[in-house]
BAFI-343894 format. One record per residue: residue number from 1; residue in one letter; x, y, z of N, C-alpha, C, O in turn. Coordinates in steps of 0.02 Angstrom, whole numbers, always signed. Layout:
BAFI-343894
k	r	n_east	n_north	n_up	ca_east	ca_north	ca_up	c_east	c_north	c_up	o_east	o_north	o_up
NUM	A	X	Y	Z	X	Y	Z	X	Y	Z	X	Y	Z;
...
end
This chain:
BAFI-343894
k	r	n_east	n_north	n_up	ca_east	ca_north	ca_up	c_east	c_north	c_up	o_east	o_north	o_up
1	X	+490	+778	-754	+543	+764	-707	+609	+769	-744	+616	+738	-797;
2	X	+666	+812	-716	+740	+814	-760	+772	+781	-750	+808	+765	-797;
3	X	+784	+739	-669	+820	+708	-652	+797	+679	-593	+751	+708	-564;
4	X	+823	+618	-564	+799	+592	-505	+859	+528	-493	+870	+479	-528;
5	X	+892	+553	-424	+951	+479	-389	+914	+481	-307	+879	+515	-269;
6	X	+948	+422	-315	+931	+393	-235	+987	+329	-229	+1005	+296	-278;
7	X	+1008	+320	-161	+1036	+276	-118	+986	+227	-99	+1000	+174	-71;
8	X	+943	+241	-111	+859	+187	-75	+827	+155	-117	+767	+163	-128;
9	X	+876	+100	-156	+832	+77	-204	+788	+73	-246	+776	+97	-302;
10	X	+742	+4	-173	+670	+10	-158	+629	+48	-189	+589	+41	-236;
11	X	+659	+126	-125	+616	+165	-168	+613	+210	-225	+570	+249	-244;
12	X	+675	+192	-247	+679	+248	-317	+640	+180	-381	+625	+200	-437;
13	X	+632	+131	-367	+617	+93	-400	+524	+92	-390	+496	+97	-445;
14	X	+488	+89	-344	+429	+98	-314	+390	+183	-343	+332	+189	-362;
15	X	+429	+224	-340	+446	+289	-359	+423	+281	-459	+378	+306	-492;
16	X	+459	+252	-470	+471	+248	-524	+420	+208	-576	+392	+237	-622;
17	X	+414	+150	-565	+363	+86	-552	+265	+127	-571	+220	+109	-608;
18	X	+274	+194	-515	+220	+214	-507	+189	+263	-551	+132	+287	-553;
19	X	+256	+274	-595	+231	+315	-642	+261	+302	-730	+272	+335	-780;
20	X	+262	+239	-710	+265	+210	-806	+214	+146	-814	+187	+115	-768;
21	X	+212	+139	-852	+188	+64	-877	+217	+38	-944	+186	-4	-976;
22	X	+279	+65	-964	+301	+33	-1002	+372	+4	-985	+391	-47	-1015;
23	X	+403	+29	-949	+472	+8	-940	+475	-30	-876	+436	-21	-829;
24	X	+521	-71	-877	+546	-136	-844	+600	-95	-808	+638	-55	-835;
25	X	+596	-109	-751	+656	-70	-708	+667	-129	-647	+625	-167	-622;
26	X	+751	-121	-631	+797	-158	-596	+825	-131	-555	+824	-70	-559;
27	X	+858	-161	-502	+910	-117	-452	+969	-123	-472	+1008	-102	-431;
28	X	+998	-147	-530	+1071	-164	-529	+1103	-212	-500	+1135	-258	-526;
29	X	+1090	-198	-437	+1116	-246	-378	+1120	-201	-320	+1134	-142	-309;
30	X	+1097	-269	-280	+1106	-235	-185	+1144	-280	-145	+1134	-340	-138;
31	X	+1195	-240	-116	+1260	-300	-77	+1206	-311	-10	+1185	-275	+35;
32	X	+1199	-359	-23	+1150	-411	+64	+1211	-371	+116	+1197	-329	+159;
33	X	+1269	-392	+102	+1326	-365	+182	+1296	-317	+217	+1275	-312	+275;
34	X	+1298	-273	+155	+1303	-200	+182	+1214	-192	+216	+1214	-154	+265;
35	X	+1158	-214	+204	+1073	-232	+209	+1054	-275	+228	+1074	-332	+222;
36	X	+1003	-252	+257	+973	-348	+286	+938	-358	+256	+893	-322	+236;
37	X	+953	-441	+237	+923	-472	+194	+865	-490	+179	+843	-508	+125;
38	X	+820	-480	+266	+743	-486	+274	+735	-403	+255	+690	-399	+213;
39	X	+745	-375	+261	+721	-290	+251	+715	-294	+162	+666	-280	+127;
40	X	+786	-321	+139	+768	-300	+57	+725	-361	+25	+683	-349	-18;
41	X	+737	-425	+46	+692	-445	+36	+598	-425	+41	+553	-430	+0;
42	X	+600	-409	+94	+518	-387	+95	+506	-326	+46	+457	-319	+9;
43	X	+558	-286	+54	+539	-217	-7	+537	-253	-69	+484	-266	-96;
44	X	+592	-272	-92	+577	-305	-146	+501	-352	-177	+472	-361	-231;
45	X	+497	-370	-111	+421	-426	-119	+367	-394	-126	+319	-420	-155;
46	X	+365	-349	-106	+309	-300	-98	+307	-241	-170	+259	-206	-187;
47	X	+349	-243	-189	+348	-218	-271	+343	-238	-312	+328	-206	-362;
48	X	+354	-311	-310	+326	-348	-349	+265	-358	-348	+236	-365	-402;
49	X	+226	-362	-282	+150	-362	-249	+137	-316	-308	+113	-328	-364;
50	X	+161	-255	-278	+127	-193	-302	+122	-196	-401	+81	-187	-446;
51	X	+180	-212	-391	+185	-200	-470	+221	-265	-513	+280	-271	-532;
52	X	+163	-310	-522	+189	-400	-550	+229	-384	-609	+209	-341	-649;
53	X	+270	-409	-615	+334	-409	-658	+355	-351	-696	+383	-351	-751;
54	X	+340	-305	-663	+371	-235	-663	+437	-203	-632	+447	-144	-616;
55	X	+480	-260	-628	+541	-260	-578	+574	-308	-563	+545	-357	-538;
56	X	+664	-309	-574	+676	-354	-559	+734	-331	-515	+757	-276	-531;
57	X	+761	-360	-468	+806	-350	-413	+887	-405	-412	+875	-465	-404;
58	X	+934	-394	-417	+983	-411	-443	+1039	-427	-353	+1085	-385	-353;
59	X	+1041	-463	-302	+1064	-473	-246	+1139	-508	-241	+1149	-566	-258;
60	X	+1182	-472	-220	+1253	-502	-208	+1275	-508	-113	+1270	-467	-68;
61	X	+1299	-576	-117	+1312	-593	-46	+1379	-603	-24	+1400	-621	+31;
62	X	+1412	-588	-80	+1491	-586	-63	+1502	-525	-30	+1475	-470	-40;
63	X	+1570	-550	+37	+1582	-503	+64	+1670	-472	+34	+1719	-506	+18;
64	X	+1663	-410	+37	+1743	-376	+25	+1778	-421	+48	+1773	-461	+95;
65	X	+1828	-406	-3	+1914	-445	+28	+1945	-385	+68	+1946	-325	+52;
66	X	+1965	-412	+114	+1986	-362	+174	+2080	-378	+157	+2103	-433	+142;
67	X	+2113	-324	+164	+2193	-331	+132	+2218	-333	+200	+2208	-289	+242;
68	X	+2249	-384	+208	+2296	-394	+278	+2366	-386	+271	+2378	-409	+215;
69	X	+2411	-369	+293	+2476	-384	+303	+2506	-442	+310	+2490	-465	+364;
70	X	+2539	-474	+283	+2570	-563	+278	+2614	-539	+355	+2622	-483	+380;
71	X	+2637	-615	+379	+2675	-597	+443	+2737	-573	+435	+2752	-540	+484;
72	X	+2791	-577	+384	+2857	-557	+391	+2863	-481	+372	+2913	-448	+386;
73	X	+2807	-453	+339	+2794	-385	+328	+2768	-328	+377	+2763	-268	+363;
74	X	+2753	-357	+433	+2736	-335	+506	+2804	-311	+538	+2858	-341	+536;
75	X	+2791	-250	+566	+2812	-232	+608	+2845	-240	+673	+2830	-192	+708;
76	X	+2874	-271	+696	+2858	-291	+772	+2931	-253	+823	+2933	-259	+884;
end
């Protein structure tokens, strides 16, 4: 294999998982906002099923700071 990306975690991790037995592989991190939290949760759970401490999953629940305009800087 030369190369391999994905947006899908899960499964680049599951993917991955399935064809080593020596290396320890992580997601980095997955923003909950942007995912639901029962969805990555269960993938996550289920790779671990699959593959016991062959993975670890890294979850952030902070949401973006959204940039507003103060009121005297408005338009009106």
């Amino acid at each position: 294999m030369v190369g391999i990306a994905s947006a899908a975690t899960s499964v680049l991790i599951g993917y991955l998982a399935a064809n080593t037995t020596t290396l320890h592989l992580g997601s980095g991190g997955v923003m909950l906002p942007n995912h639901s939290p029962l969805v990555i949760a269960e993938q996550f759970g289920t790779l671990n099923t699959l593959y016991p401490g062959g993975s670890t999953s890294a979850l952030a629940a902070r949401r973006a700071a959204i940039s507003r305009p103060c009121a005297p800087c408005v338009a009106i």
